[in-house]
C-alpha positions in Angstrom: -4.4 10.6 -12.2 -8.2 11.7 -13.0 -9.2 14.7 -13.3 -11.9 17.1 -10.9 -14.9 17.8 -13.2 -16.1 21.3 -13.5 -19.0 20.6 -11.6 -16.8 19.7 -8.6 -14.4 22.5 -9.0 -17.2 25.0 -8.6 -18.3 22.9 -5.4 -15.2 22.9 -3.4 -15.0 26.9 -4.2 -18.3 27.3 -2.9 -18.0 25.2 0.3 -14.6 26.7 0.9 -15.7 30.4 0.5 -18.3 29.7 2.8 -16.1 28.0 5.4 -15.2 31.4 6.4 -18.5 32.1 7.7 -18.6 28.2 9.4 -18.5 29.0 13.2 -15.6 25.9 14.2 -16.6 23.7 17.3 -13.4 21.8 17.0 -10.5 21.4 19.2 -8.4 23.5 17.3 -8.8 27.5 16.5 -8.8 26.3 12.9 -9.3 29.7 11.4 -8.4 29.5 8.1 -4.7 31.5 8.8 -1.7 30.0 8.1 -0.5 29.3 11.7 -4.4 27.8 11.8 -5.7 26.3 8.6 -8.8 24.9 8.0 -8.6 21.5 8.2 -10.3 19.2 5.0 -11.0 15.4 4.8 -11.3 14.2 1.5 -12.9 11.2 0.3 -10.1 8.6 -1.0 -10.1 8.9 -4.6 -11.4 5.9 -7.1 -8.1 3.5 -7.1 -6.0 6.7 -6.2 -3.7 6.7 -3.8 -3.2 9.7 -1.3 -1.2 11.2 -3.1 -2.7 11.0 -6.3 -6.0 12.3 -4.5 -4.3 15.5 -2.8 -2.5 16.4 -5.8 -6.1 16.4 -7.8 -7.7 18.6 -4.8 -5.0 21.1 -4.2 -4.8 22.9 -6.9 -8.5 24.1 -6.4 -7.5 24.8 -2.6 -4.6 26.5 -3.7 -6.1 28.5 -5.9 -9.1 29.2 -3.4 -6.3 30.1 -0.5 -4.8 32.6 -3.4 -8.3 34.5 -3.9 -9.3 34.7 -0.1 -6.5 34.3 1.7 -8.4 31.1 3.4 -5.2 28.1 4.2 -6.1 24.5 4.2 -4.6 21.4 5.7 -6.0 18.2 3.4 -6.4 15.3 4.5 -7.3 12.0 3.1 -9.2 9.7 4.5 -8.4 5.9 4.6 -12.5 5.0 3.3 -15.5 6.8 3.3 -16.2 5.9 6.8 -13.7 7.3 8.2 -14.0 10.6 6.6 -17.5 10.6 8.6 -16.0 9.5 11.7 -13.6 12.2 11.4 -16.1 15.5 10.6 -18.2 13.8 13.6 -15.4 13.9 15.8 -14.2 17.5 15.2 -11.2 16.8 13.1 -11.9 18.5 10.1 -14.1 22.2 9.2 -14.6 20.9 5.8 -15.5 17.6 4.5 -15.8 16.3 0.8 -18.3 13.5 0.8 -20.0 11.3 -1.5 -24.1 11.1 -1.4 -24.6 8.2 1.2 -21.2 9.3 3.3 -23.0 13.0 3.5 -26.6 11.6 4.3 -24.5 9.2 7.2 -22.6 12.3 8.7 -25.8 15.0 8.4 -28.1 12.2 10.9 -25.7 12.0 12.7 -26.1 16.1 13.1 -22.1 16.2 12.0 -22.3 17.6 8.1 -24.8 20.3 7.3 -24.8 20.9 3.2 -22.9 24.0 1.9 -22.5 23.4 -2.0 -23.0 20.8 -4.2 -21.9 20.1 -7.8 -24.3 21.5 -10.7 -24.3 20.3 -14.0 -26.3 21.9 -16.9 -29.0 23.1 -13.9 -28.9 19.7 -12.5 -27.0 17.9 -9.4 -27.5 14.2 -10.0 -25.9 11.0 -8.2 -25.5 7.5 -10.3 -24.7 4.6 -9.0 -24.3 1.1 -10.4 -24.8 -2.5 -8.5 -22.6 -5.1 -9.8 -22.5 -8.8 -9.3 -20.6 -11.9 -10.2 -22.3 -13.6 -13.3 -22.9 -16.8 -11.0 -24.3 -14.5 -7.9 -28.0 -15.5 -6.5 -28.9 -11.5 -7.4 -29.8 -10.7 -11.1 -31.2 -8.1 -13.6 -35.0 -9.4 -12.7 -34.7 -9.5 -8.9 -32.9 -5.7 -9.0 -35.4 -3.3 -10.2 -34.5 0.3 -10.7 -35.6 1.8 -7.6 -34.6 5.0 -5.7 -32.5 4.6 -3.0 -33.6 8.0 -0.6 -37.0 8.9 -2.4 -38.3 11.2 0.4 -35.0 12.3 2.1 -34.9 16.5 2.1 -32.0 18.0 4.1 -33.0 20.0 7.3 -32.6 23.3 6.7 
């Protein structure tokens, strides 16, 4: 089971302390009580299972729900997709999204940003391409290059 890096925990405390200030166009009242939690999609984890991926975000919900008094129903999605589907069609408050899934659900004017993770003043994405030793991509043909150079979110 991996572990949340600092840099996330601080994230998912920020997005969920501002949740209570999130005016909630979905279906439900979800009001952050117990008889009305917020609801929370979660990105499946690397290799994790649902399980394994709940059990790693919970605690910091828990723990959130014990210093606000803010519940939470989490829920994880079967692929990134569908975690973007699901905040675009009203089924969750809260959302935790990779780069690209984020940048897919805010054009589509379903995600606006509330926190992200910060790491020695810095909130940086990698990513790796990989490719089968045989494939007709390689080092030369795949120059660094930036994948959103001018993307800025609306504020």
């Amino acid at each position: 089971m991996k572990t949340i890096l600092p840099r996330t925990v601080a994230a998912l405390f920020a997005t969920a302390a501002m949740a209570a200030s999130i005016q909630v166009h979905a279906q439900s009242a979800a009001d952050g009580s117990k008889a009305h939690p917020l609801r929370v999609l979660l990105i499946p984890a690397d290799g994790g299972t649902e399980s394994g991926t709940k059990a790693d975000y919970a605690p910091v919900f828990n723990a959130i729900t014990r210093s606000t008094g803010l519940n939470f129903d989490l829920k994880v999605g079967q692929s990134y997709g569908a975690v973007v589907e699901g905040m675009c069609n009203q089924l969750a408050e809260i959302a935790f999204f990779g780069p690209v899934s984020y940048v897919q659900a805010h054009q589509r004017g379903c995600a606006q940003l509330l926190a992200v993770g910060v790491e020695n003043g810095q909130s940086i994405y990698y990513a790796g391409m990989f490719a089968k030793s045989n494939a007709p991509i390689n080092k030369s043909s795949a120059r660094p290059r930036r994948v959103a150079p001018d993307w800025q979110p609306r504020q």
